[in-house]
C-alpha positions as CSV (number, residue, x, y, z in Angstrom):
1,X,103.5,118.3,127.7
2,X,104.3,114.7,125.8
3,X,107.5,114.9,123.2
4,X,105.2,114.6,119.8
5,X,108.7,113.0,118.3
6,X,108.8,110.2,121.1
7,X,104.9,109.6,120.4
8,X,105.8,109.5,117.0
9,X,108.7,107.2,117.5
10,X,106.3,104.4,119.4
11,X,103.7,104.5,116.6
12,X,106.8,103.3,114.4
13,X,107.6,100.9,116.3
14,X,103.9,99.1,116.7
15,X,104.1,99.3,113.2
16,X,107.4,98.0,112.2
17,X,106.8,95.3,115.0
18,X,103.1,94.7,112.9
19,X,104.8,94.4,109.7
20,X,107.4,91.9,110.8
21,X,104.7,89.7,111.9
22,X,104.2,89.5,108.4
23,X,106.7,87.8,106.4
24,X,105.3,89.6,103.2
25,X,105.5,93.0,105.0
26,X,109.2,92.6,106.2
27,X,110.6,94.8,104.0
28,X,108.6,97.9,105.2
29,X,109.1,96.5,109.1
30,X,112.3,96.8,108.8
31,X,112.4,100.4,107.4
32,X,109.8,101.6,109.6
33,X,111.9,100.0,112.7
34,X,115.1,101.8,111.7
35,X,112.9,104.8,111.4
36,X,111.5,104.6,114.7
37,X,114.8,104.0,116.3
38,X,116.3,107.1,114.3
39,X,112.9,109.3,115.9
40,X,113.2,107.9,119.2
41,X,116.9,109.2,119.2
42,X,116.6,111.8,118.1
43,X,113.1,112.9,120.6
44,X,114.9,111.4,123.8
45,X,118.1,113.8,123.0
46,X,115.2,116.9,123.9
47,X,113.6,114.4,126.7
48,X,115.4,111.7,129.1
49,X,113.6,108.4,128.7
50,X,110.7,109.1,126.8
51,X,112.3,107.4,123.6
52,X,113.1,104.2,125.4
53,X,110.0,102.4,124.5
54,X,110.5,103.1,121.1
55,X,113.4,101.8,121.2
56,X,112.5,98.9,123.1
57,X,109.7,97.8,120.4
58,X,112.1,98.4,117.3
59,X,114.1,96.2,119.0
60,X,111.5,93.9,119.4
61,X,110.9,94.6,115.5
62,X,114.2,93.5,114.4
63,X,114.0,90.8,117.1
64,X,110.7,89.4,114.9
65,X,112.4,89.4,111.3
66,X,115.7,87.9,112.8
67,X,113.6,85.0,113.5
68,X,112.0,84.9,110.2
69,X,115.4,84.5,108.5
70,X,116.7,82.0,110.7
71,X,113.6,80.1,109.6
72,X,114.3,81.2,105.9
73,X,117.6,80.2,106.2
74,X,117.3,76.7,108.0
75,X,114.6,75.8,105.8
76,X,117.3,75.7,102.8
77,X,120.3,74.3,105.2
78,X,118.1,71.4,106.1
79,X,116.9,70.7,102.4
80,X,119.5,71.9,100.1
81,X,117.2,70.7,97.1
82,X,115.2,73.8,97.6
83,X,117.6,76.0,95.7
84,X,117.8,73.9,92.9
């Protein structure tokens, strides 16, 4: 029988990795990525490894919006002007 809370945990993790795709959405990516990593620790404690590709997408999620503010931010440290 599958560990509903690991299922659980991956479905996060497509999302949050969905949302972060989306600049606009990055706010809920990020919460539903530290959600899924939160589920997937706590499902994997009842069941070795089945949380481990949750955690590998949430990963993957925070991976995705580091990028996008590293963009954000070199935008304005390459053109300073913006902020004025």
């Amino acid at each position: 029988m599958r560990n509903t809370s690991s299922t659980a945990a991956l479905a996060l993790g497509i999302a949050a990795c969905m949302c972060n795709l989306i600049i606009v959405l990055l706010p809920i990516g990020i919460l539903l990525g530290i959600a899924a990593i939160v589920v997937a620790l706590a499902g994997s404690s009842r069941s070795r490894g089945e949380g481990r590709p949750a955690l590998a997408l949430s990963a993957v999620s925070f991976l995705i919006a580091a990028v996008w503010a590293l963009t954000a931010a070199a935008m304005f440290w390459i053109d300073p002007t913006l902020l004025a």
